[in-house]
C-alpha positions in Angstrom: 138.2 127.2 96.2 135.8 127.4 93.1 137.6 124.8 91.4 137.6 122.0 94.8 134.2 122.9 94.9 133.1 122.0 91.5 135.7 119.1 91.7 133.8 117.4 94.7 130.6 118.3 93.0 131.3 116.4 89.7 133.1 113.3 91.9 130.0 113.3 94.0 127.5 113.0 91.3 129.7 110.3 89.2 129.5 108.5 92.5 126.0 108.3 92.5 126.4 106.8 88.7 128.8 103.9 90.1 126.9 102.8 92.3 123.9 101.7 90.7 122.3 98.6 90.9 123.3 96.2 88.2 119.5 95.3 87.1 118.7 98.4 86.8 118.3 99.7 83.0 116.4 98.9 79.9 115.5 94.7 79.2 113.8 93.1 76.0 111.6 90.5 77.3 111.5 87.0 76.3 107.8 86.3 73.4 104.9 85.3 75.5 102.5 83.0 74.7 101.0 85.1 72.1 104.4 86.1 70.3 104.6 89.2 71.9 107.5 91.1 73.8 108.1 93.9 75.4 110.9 96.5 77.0 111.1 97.1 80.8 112.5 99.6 82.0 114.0 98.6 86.0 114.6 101.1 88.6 114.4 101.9 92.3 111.3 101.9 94.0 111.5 102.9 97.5 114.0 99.8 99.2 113.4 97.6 95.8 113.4 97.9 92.1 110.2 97.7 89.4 110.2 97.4 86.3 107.7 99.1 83.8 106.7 98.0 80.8 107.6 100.9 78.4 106.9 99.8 74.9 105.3 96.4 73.2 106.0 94.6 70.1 104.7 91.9 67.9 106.1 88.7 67.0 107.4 90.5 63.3 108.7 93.7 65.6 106.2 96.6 65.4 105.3 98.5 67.9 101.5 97.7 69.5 99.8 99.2 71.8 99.0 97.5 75.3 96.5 97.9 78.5 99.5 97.1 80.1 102.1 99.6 79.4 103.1 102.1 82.0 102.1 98.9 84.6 105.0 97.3 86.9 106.1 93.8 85.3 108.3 93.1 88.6 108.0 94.7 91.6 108.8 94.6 94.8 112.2 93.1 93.8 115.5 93.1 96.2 118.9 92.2 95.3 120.2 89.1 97.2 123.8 89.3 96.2 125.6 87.1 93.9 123.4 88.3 90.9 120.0 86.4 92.1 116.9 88.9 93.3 113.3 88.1 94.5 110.3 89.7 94.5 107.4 89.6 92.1 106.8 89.0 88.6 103.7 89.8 86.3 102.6 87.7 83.5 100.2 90.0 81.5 99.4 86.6 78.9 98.3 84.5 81.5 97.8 87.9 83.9 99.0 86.6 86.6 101.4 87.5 89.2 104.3 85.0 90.4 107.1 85.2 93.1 109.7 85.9 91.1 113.4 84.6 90.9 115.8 86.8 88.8 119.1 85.7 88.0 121.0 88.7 86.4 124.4 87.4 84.3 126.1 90.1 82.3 123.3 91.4 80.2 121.6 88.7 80.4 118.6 88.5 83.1 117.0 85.0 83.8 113.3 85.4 84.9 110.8 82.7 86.4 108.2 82.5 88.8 105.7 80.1 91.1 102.2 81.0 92.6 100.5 78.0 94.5 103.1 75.6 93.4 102.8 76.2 89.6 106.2 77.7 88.0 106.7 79.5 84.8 110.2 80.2 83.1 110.0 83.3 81.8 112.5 82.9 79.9 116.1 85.0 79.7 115.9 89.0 78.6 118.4 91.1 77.4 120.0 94.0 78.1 119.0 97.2 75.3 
């Protein structure tokens, strides 16, 4: 009895594991308009994912501090199917915050936005 029990313990918790959202995970940003980049980390918030900015970098690679670290990058962002989510995306260069189209492909995650008509690309980040 000990043994099913732990067995349908281990199978429930590597359940769990399967079943997360592709997006979800670490992403290197695409250089802004000053050079710099940045790693988001994506995960469930309440019925959507975030993702928070966890470290920064400068164009050459080392690590800088930012206002903006710890702060939600995308938000309120919902997966459509087929690889494509919505939601919001914030541009802390221009700080700014867009409606956001993600198109996730392997590790690859294409990010743009429009508010009021003007669109950004935000380029394509990778998976770390």
């Amino acid at each position: 009895m000990k043994t099913l029990t732990l067995s349908l313990a281990a199978l429930a918790l590597s359940a769990g594991a399967a079943l997360a959202d592709p997006i979800e995970g670490l992403w290197r940003t695409t250089p802004d308009d000053n050079g710099n980049y940045g790693l988001i980390q994506v995960a469930p918030c309440g019925n959507a994912f975030c993702g928070t900015l966890v470290r920064s970098f400068d164009s050459n690679g080392n690590e800088i501090s930012s206002a903006h670290t710890g702060r939600n990058i995308i938000a309120e962002t919902v997966n459509n199917g087929g690889g494509n989510y919505r939601g919001t995306v914030y541009a802390p260069d221009r700080d700014r915050t867009y409606n956001s189209r993600l198109v996730l492909s392997g590790n690859s995650l294409s990010v743009s936005g429009c508010v009021l008509g003007i669109c950004r690309d935000g380029g394509t980040w990778t998976r770390q």
